[in-house]
N, C-alpha and C positions, 0 to 999 in steps of 0.2 A: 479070511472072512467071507463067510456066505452071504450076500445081497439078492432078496427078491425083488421082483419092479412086477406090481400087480397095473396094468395100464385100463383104463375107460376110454375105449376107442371103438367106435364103428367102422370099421373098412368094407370096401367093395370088392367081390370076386378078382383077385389078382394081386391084390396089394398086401404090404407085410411090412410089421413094425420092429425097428431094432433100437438099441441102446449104443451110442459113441461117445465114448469119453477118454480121459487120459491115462487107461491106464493099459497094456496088453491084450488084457480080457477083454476087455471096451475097441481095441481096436487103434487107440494111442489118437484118436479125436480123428481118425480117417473112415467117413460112413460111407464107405468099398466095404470095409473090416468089422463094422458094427456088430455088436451080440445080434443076433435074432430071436427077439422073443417069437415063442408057441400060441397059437389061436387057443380060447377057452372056448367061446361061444359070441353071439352075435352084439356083445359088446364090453368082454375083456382078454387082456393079451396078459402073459403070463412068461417070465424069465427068471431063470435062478444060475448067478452065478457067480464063483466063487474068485474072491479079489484078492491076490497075493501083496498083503498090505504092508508086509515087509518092505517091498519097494517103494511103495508111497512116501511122498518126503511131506506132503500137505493133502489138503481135502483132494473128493475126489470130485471132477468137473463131470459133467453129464448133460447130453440130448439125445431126446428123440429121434427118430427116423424113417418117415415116411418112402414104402420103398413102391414105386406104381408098378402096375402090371408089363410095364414096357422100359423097368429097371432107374427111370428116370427116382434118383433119390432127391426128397425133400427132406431140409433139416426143421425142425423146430422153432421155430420163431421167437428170437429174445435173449437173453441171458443164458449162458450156462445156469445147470442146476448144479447145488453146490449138495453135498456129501462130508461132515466131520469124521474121516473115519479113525483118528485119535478118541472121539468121542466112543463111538460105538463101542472098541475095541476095549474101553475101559469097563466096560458092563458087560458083553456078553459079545459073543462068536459071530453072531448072525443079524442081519439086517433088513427089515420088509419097507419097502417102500412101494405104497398102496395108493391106488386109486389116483395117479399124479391127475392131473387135466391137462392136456397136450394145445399147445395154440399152435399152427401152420396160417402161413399167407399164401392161398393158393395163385397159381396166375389166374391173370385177366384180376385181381381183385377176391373183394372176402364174397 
């Protein structure tokens, strides 16, 4: 199964956004290993990648990942996002997930 994650995010010269969740691809929820989404431009990020769903026994869990210019990674603030990928799989191959909105607690506060 092909998954895109189209992201709305502004970053600052240095930083880079990736994807952690539970599956291989994702890094197995360890954001050392996260995908790395690709820069589009000055406010979206852009990942395509493809999830061997055969292994999957349930949904697929998912965060963001804020990574700074001095490697220090910040995770996403809140709940896993949740993925049906029985569902997807029942209609078609490929799956876009667009325009998420990212919450982060930075320090010191929001």
């Amino acid at each position: 199964m092909i998954l895109d994650f189209y992201i709305r995010f502004s970053t600052k010269y240095g930083q880079s956004l990736g994807v952690s969740g539970n599956s291989d691809e994702l890094g197995n929820d360890d954001p050392e290993q996260a995908f790395p989404l690709q820069y589009l431009n000055d406010q979206f990020w852009h990942g395509q990648v493809e999830i061997d769903s055969s292994k999957m026994a349930g949904p697929l869990n998912y965060r963001y990942i804020l990574r700074e210019s001095d490697n220090e990674l910040m995770p996403e603030f809140g709940d896993d996002r949740v993925i049906d990928i029985a569902g997807i799989k029942s209609h078609h191959n490929h799956g876009v997930i667009a325009f998420s909105p990212m919450k982060f607690i930075l320090q010191g506060g929001l």
